[in-house]
DRENLO-801045 format. One record per residue (C-alpha): residue number from 1; residue in one letter; x, y, z. Coordinates in nm, 3 decimals. Layout:
SITE torgu roti       X       Y       Z
SITE   NUM    A       X       Y       Z
...
***
This chain:
SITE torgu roti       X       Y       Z
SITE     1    X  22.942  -2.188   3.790
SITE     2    X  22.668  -2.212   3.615
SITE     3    X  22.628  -2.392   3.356
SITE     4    X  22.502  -2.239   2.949
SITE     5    X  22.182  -2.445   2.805
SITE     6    X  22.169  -2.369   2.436
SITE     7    X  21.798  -2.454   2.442
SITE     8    X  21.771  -2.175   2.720
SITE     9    X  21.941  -1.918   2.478
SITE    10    X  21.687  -2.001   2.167
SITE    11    X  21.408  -1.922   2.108
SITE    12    X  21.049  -2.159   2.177
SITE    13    X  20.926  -2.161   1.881
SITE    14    X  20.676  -2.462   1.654
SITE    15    X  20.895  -2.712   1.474
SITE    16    X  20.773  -2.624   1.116
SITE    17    X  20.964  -2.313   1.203
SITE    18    X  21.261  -2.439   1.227
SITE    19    X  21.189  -2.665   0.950
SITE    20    X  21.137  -2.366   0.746
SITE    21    X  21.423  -2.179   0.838
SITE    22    X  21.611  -2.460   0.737
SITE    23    X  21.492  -2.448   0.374
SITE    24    X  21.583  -2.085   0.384
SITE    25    X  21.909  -2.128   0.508
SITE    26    X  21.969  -2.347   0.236
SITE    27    X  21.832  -2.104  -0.068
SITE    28    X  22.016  -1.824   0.085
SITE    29    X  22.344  -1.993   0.074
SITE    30    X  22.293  -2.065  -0.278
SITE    31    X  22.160  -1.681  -0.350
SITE    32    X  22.520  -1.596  -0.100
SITE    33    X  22.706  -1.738  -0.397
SITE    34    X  22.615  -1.479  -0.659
SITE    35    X  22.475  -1.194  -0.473
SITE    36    X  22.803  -0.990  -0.422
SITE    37    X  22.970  -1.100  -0.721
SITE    38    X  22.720  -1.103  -1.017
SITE    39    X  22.749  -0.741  -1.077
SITE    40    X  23.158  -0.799  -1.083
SITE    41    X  23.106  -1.140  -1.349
SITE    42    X  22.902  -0.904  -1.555
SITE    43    X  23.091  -0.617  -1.562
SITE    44    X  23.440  -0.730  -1.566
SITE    45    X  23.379  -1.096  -1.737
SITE    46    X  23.049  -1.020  -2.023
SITE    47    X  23.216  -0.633  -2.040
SITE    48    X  22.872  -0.512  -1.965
SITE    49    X  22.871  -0.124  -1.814
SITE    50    X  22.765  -0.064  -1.474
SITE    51    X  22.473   0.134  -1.581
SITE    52    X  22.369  -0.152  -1.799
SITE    53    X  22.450  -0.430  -1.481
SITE    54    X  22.238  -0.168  -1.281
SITE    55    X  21.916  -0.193  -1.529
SITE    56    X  21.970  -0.603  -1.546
SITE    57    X  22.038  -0.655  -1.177
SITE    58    X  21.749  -0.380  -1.128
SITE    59    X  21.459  -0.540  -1.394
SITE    60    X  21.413  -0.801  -1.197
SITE    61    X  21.194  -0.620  -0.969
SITE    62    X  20.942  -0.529  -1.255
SITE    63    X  20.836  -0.890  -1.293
SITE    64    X  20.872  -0.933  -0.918
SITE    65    X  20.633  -0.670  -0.857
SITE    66    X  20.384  -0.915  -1.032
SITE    67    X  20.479  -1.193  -0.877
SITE    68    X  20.461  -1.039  -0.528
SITE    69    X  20.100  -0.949  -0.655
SITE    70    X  20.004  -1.306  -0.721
SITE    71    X  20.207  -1.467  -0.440
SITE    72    X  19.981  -1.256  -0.239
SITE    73    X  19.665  -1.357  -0.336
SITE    74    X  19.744  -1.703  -0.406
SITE    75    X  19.881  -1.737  -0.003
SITE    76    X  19.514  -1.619   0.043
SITE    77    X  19.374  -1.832  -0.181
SITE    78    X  19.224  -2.206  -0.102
SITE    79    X  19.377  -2.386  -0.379
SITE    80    X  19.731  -2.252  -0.343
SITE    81    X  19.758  -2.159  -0.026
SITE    82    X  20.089  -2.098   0.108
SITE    83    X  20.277  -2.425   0.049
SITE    84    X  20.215  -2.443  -0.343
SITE    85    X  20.307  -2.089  -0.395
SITE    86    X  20.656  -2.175  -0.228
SITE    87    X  20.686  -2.472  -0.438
SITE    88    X  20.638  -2.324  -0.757
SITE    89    X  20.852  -1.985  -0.648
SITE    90    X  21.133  -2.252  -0.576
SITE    91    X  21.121  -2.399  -0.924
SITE    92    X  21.110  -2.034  -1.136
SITE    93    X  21.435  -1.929  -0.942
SITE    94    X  21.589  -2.294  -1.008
SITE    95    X  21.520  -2.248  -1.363
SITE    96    X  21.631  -1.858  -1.359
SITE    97    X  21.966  -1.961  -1.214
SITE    98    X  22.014  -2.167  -1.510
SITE    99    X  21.920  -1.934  -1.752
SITE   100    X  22.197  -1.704  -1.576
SITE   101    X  22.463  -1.943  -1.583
SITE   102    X  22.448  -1.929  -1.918
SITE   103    X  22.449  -1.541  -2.018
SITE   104    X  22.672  -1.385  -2.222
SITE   105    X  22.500  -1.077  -2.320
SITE   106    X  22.291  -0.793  -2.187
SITE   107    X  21.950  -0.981  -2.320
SITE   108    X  22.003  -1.256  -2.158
SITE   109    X  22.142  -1.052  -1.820
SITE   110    X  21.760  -0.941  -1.873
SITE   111    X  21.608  -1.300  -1.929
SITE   112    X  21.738  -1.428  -1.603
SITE   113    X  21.676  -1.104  -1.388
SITE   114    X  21.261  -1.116  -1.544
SITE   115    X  21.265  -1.489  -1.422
SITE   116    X  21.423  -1.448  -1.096
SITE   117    X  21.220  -1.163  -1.016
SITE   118    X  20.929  -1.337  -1.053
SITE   119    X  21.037  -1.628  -0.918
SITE   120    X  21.179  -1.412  -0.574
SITE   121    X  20.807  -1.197  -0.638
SITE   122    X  20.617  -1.525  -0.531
SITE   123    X  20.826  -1.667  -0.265
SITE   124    X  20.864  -1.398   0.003
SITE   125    X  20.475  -1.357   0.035
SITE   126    X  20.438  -1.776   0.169
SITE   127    X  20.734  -1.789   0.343
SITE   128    X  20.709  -1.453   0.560
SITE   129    X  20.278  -1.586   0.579
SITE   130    X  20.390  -1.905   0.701
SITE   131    X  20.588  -1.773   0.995
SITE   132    X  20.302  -1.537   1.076
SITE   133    X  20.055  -1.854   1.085
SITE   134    X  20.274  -2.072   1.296
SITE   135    X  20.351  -1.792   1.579
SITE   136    X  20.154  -1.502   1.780
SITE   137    X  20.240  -1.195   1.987
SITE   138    X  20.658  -1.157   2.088
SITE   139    X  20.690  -1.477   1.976
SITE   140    X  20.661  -1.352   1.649
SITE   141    X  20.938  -1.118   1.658
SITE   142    X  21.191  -1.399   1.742
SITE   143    X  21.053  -1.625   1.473
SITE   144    X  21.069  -1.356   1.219
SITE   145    X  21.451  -1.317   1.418
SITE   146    X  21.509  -1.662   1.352
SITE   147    X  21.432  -1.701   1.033
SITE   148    X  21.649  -1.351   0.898
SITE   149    X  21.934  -1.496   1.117
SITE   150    X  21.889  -1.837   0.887
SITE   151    X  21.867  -1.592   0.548
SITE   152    X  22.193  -1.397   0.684
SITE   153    X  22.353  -1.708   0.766
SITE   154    X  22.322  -1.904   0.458
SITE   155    X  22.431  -1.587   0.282
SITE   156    X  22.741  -1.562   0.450
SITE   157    X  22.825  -1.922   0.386
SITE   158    X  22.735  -1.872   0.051
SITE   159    X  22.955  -1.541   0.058
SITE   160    X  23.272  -1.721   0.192
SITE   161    X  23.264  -2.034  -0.061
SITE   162    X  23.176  -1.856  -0.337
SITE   163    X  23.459  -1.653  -0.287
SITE   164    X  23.705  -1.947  -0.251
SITE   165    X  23.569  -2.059  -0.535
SITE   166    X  23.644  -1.791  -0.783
SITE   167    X  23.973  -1.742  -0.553
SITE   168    X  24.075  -2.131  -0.663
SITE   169    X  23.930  -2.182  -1.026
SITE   170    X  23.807  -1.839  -1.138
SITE   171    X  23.473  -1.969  -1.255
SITE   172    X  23.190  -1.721  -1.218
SITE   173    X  22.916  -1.912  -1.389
SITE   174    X  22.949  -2.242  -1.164
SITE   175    X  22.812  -1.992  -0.882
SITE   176    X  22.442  -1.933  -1.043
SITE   177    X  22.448  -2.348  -1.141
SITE   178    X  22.516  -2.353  -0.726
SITE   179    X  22.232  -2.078  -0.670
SITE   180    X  21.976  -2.296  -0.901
SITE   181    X  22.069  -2.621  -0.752
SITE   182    X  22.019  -2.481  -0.383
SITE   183    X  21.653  -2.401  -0.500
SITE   184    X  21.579  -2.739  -0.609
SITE   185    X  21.693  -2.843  -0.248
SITE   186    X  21.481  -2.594  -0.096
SITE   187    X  21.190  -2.749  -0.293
SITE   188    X  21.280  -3.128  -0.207
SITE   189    X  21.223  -2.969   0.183
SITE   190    X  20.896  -2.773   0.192
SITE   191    X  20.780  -3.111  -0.063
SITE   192    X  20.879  -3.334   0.195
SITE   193    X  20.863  -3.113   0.588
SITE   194    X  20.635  -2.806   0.536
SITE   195    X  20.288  -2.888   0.611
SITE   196    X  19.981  -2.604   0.452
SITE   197    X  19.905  -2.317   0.738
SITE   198    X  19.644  -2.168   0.545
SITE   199    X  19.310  -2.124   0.713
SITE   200    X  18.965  -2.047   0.514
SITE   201    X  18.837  -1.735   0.596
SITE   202    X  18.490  -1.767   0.828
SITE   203    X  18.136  -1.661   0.693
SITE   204    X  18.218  -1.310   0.959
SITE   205    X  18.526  -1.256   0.729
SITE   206    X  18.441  -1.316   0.420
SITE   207    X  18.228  -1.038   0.349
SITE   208    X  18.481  -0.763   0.397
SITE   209    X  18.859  -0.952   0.327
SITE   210    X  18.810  -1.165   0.107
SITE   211    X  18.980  -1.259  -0.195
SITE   212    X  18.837  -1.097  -0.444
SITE   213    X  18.891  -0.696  -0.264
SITE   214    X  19.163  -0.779  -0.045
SITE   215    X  19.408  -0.561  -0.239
SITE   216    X  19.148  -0.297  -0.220
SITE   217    X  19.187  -0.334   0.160
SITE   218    X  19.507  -0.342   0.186
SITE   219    X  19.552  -0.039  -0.036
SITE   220    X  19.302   0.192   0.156
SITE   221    X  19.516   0.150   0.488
SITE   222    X  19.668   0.489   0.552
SITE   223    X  19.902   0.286   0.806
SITE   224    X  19.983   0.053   0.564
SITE   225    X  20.071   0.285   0.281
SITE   226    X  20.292   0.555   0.514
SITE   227    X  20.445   0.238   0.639
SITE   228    X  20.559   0.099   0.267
SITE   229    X  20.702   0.460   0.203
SITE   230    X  20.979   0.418   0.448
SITE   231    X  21.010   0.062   0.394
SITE   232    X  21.111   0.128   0.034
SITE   233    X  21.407   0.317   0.137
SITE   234    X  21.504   0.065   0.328
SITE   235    X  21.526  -0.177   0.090
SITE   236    X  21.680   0.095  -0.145
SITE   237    X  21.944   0.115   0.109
SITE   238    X  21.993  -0.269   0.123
SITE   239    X  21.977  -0.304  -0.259
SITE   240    X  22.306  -0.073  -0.220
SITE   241    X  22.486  -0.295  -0.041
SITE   242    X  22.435  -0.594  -0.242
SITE   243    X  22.434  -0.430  -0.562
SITE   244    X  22.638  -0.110  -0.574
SITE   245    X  22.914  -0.152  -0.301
SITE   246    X  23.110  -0.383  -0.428
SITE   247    X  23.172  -0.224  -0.772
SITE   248    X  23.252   0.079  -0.572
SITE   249    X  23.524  -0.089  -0.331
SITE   250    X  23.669  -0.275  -0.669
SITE   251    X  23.712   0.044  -0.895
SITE   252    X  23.697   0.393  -0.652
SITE   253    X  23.886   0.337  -0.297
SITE   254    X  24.265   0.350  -0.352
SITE   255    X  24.435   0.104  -0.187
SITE   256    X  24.770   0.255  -0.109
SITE   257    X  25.045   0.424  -0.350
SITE   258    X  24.890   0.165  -0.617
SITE   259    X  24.539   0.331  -0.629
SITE   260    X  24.372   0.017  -0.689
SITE   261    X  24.023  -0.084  -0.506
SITE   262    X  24.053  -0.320  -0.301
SITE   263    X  24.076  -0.700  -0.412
SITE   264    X  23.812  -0.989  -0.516
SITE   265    X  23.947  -1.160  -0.163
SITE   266    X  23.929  -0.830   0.040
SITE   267    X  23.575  -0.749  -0.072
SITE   268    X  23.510  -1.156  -0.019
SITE   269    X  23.611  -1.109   0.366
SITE   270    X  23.469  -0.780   0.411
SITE   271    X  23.111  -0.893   0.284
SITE   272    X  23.158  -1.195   0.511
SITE   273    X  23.221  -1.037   0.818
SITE   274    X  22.973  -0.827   0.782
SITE   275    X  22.730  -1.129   0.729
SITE   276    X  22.849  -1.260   1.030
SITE   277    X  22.786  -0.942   1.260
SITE   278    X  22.412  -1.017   1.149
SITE   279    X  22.410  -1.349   1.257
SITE   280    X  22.591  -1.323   1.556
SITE   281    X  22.353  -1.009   1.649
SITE   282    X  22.025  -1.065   1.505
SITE   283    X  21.884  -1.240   1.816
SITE   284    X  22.061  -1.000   2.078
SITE   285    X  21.962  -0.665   1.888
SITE   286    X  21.552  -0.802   1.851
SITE   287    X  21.586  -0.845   2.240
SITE   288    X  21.729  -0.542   2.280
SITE   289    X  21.501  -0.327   2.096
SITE   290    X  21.210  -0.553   2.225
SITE   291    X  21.082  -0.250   2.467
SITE   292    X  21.024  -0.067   2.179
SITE   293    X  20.736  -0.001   1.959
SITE   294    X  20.793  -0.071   1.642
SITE   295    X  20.835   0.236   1.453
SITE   296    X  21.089   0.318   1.738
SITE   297    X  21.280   0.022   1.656
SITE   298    X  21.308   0.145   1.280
SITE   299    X  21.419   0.490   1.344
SITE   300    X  21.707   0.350   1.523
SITE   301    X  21.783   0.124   1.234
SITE   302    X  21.776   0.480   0.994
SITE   303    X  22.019   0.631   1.226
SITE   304    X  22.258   0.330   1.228
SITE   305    X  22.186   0.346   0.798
SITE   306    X  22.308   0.701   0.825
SITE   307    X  22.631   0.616   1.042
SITE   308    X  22.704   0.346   0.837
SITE   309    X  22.671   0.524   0.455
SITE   310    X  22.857   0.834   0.586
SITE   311    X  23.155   0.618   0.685
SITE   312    X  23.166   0.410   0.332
SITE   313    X  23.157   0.741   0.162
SITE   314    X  23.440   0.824   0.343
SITE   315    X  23.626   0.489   0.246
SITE   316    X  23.678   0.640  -0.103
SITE   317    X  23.786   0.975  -0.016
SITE   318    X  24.012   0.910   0.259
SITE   319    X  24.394   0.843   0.162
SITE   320    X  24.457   0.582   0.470
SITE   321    X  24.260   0.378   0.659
SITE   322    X  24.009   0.281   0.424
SITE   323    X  23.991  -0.071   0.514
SITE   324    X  23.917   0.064   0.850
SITE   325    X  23.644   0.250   0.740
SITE   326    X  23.461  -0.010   0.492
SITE   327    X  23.436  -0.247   0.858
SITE   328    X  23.306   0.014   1.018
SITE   329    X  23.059   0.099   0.789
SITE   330    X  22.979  -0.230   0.698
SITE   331    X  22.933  -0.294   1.095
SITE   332    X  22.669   0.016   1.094
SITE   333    X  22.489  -0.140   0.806
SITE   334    X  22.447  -0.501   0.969
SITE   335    X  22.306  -0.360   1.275
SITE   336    X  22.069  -0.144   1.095
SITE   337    X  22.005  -0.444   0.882
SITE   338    X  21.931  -0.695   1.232
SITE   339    X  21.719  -0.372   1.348
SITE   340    X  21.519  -0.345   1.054
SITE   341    X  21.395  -0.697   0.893
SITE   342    X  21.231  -0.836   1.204
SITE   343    X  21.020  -0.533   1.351
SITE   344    X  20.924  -0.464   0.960
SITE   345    X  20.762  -0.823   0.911
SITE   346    X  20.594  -0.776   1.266
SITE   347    X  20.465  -0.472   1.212
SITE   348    X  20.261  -0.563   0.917
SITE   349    X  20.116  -0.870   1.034
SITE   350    X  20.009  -0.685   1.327
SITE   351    X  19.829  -0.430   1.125
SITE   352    X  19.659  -0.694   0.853
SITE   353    X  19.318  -0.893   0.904
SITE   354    X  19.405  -1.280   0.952
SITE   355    X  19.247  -1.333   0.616
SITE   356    X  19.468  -1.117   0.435
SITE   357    X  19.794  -1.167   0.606
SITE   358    X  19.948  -1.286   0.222
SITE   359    X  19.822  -0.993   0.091
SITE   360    X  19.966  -0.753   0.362
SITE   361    X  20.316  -0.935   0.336
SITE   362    X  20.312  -0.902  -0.052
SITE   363    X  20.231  -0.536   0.006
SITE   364    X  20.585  -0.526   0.235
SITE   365    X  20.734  -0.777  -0.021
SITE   366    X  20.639  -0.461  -0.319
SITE   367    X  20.853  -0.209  -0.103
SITE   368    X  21.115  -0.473  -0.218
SITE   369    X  21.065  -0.490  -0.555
SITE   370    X  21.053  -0.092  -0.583
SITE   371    X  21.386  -0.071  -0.423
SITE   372    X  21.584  -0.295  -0.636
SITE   373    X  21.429  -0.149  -0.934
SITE   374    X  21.532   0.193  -0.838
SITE   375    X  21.820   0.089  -0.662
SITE   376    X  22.079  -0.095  -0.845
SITE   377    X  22.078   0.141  -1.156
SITE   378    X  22.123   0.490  -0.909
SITE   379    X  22.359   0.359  -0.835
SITE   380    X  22.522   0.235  -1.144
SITE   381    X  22.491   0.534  -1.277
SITE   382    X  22.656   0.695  -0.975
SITE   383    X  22.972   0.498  -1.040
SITE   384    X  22.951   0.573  -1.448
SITE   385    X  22.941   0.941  -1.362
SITE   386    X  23.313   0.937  -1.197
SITE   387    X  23.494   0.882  -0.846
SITE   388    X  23.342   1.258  -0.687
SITE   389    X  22.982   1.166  -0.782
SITE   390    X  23.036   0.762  -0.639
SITE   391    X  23.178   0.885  -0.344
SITE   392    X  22.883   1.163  -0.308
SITE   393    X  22.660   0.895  -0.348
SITE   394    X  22.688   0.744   0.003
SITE   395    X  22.652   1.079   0.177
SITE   396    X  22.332   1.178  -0.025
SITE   397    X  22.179   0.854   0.110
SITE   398    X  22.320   0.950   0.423
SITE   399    X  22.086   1.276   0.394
SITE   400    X  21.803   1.067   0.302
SITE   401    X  21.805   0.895   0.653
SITE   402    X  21.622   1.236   0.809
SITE   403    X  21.315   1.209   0.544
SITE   404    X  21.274   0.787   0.710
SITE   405    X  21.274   0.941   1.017
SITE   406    X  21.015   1.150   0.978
SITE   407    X  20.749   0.930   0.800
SITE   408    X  20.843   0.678   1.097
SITE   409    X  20.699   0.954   1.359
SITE   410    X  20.418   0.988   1.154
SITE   411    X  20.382   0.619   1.137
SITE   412    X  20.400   0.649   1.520
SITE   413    X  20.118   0.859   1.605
SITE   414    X  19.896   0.701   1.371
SITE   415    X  19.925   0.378   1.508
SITE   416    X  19.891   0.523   1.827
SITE   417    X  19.567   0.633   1.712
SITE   418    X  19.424   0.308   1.613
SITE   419    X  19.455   0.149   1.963
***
């Protein structure tokens, strides 16, 4: 029989991407331990509403829609460059943590939320850059694969011990003090592993992208701009998960003849498996949907979005089986999820100039700030308006599915057009 070579299943890819994927695996884990649970600490713990956990959790992405701007142009800048961007993104979102741990009121929900924004607004620009930089052509794809498998990883870990944690001593604020500690790690590694990939722009580039109009050039891409439309669902859609979904499996699907949601330990399995499902897939599904183009590729993730928000909208309003149903819509959302975050990334490198690759990625990174600021307080105030409109909720975004579809197949032809 033959035998299985683990180096024959990974992928090839430089060492500083691995390195790099370490150091995210290691922030995620941290984020993994109060990205499910915050909005239950706040609500149930402070006694904030929902609404008002959905404008907190959700003004974050004001501030990170300036510090996606900036993280842009400083990974395209010669003095920052990509490295020093990540280091000082690292240290805001240490310090944010802190300032979270510490909350016990809606202004200070809104302190931390500002900083960690901004502090998430400047990271995602260098780090997505720096995987461009390192890798070309298909190769690319599987390093972009690699590193989301390393985000979804860490998260899970972070999902299944933070849950044990609260599970064993109740403590919701040790969880951020974990979050702001795992940044101060991720800063000792890109310090210490993560060499600068930024490259000056040549004299033939410098007159069109450079620093000084490379928003402007970014901005003017039709692709580019139908692209971020879509892309902002998406993230929309993934801010619901995160954000939304838990409240609604704690306080809207009846659990039996008690009609109670289901239970800080249920919702701490069911987020965890379906963490795992995009680890265990994210590798397969990117060589599966490989033969695609990448547009393609995304309207298969929509349909899988649609699947999987019809079935958790049925989780509430069915009587039985609703465990059932949350895993299988949960296992609809992580593939959609493992389809989505790879070919995304890829796609916009392939569409920006080499000299403005941190402004292109900040451009995707926006279409993640405008999500979870419209987001998280939807659909708070979904939830605040009663169990018919929560459970409506997941089928309206259901609905939404055919209107990504359709800017995705006029994404299509216009790249098709540019070859």
């Amino acid at each position: 029989m033959p035998k299985f070579q683990l180096s024959s299943w990974l992928p090839r890819l430089p060492p500083q991407v691995w390195i790099l994927a370490a150091g995210r695996f290691l922030s995620q884990s941290g984020t993994g331990f109060t990205l499910f649970y915050a909005p239950i600490f706040f609500v149930d713990r402070v006694g904030l509403s929902a609404t008002a956990v959905g404008i907190g959790l959700g003004s974050g992405s004001v501030s990170g829609i300036l510090g996606r701007v900036l993280g842009g142009s400083f990974c395209d800048s010669k003095f920052w460059g990509r490295r020093r961007t990540l280091l000082l993104a690292a240290v805001i979102c240490a310090v944010a943590s802190f300032v979270l741990a510490a909350t016990n009121d809606f202004v200070g929900l809104i302190a931390g939320n500002l900083l960690m924004g901004f502090g998430v607004g400047l990271y995602w620009p260098p780090t997505e850059t720096m995987v461009a930089d390192l890798t070309e052509g298909e190769q690319r794809q599987e390093a972009f694969a690699l590193t989301r498998l390393a985000d979804n990883l860490g998260l899970q870990v972070g999902i299944i011990l933070g849950g044990l944690l609260i599970e064993l001593t109740g403590n919701y604020r040790s969880l951020f003090i974990i979050d702001g500690i795992s940044f101060l790690v991720l800063f000792a590694v890109v310090a210490i592993a993560i060499a600068e990939t930024y490259k000056p722009v040549n004299s033939a580039d410098r007159g069109k992208n450079n620093r000084e109009n490379g928003w402007m050039v970014a901005l003017s891409d039709r692709s580019l701009l139908v692209y971020a439309l879509v892309n902002t669902l998406f993230t929309l859609y993934i801010s619901q998960i995160q954000t939304t979904m838990p409240l609604y499996f704690s306080k809207f699907v009846a659990v039996g003849t008690s009609g109670k949601g289901f239970s800080t330990g249920t919702i701490t399995v069911l987020f965890a498996f379906s963490t795992f499902l995009t680890v265990a897939l994210q590798l397969p599904v990117v060589k599966a949907l490989r033969p695609f183009s990448h547009p393609k590729a995304l309207m298969i993730s929509a349909l899988l979005w649609g699947m999987g928000f019809i079935a958790i909208g049925l989780t509430g309003m069915a009587a039985t089986g609703n465990l059932f149903l949350a895993v299988l819509g949960l296992s609809f959302l992580s593939v959609a999820t493992v389809a989505y975050t790879p070919f995304a990334s890829a796609l916009v490198v392939d569409l920006a100039p080499e000299s403005l690759r941190g402004v292109y990625l900040a451009v995707n990174s926006q279409c993640w700030a405008i999500g979870y600021l419209i987001g998280p307080p939807l659909g708070g105030l979904a939830l605040d308006r009663g169990k018919w409109a929560a459970d409506n909720f997941w089928l309206g975004l259901a609905l939404s599915v055919g209107a990504a579809i359709f800017i995705l197949q006029k994404l299509d032809r216009m790249l098709k057009s540019r070859i």
